[in-house]
C-alpha positions in Angstrom: 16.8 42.2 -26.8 18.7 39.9 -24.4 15.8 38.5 -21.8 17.2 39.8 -18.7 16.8 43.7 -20.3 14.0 45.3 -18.6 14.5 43.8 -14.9 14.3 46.4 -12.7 15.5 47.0 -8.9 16.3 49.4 -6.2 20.2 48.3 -4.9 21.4 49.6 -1.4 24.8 50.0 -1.1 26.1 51.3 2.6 29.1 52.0 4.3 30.9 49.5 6.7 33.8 50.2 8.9 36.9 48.4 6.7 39.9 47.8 8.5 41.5 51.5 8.7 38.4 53.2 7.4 34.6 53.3 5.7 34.0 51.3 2.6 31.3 50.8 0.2 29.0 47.4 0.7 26.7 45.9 -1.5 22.8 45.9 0.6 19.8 44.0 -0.3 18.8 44.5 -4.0 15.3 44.7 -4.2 12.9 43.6 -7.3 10.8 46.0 -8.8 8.0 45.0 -11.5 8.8 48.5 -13.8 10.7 51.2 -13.2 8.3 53.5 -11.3 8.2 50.5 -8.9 11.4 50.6 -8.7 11.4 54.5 -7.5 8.5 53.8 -5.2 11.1 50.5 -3.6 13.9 53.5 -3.4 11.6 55.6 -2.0 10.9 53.2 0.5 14.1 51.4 1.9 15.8 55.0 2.2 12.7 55.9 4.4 12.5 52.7 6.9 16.1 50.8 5.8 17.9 49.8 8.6 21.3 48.5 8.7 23.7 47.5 11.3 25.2 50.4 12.2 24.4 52.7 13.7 23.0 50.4 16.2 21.0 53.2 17.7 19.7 55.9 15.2 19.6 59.0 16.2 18.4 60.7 13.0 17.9 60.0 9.5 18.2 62.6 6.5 17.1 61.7 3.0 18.3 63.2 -0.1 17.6 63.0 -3.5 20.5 63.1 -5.6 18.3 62.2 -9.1 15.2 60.7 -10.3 17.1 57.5 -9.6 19.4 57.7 -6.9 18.7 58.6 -3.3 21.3 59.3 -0.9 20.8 58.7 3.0 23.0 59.9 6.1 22.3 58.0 9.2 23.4 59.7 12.6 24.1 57.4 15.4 24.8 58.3 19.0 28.1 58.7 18.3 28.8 58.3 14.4 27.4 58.4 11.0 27.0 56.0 8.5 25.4 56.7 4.6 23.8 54.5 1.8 23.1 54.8 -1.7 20.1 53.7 -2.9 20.0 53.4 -6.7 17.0 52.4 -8.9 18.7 50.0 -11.3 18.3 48.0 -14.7 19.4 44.3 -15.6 21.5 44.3 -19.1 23.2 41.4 -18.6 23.1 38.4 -16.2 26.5 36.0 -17.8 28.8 33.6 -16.4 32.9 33.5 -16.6 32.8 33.0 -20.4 30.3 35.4 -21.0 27.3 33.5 -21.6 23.8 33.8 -20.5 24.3 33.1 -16.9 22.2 29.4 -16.2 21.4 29.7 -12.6 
């Protein structure tokens, strides 16, 4: 087993206004020590997680779409925005030639 198997992390990813529409963005990844922890991180950022927009939050509705992945829609004055929050699993940390990746 590789050494980076068996790190675990909740990942936010959130939408942004692109140029002629919303795309996906990558949001803080955060460490977890197992992956219960992991949940309990989820849990958490899709509870209290604020990004930049909306910049005033009018309300906040959290769903669960599986054991690991939460889905949140944020409801601005006069928008909404949504992120994913995924608990997540490190297989494989490499650089360009596919090596173990040596920070």
């Amino acid at each position: 087993m590789h050494e980076t198997q068996g790190r675990w992390a909740a990942m936010v990813e959130q939408s942004q206004h692109g140029q002629e529409a919303y795309v996906w963005a990558l949001g803080p990844i955060q460490p977890a020590a197992s992956r219960e922890h992991a949940r309990a991180v989820a849990a958490e950022l899709a509870r209290n997680y604020r990004p930049t927009h909306p910049r005033r939050l009018r309300r906040r509705t959290v769903f669960q779409q599986s054991e690991d992945t939460l889905f949140v829609v944020l409801e601005g004055m006069t928008s909404k925005y949504h992120l994913r929050i995924s608990v997540v699993e490190l297989v494989a940390d490499l650089d360009a030639e596919g090596r173990p990746f040596q920070g």
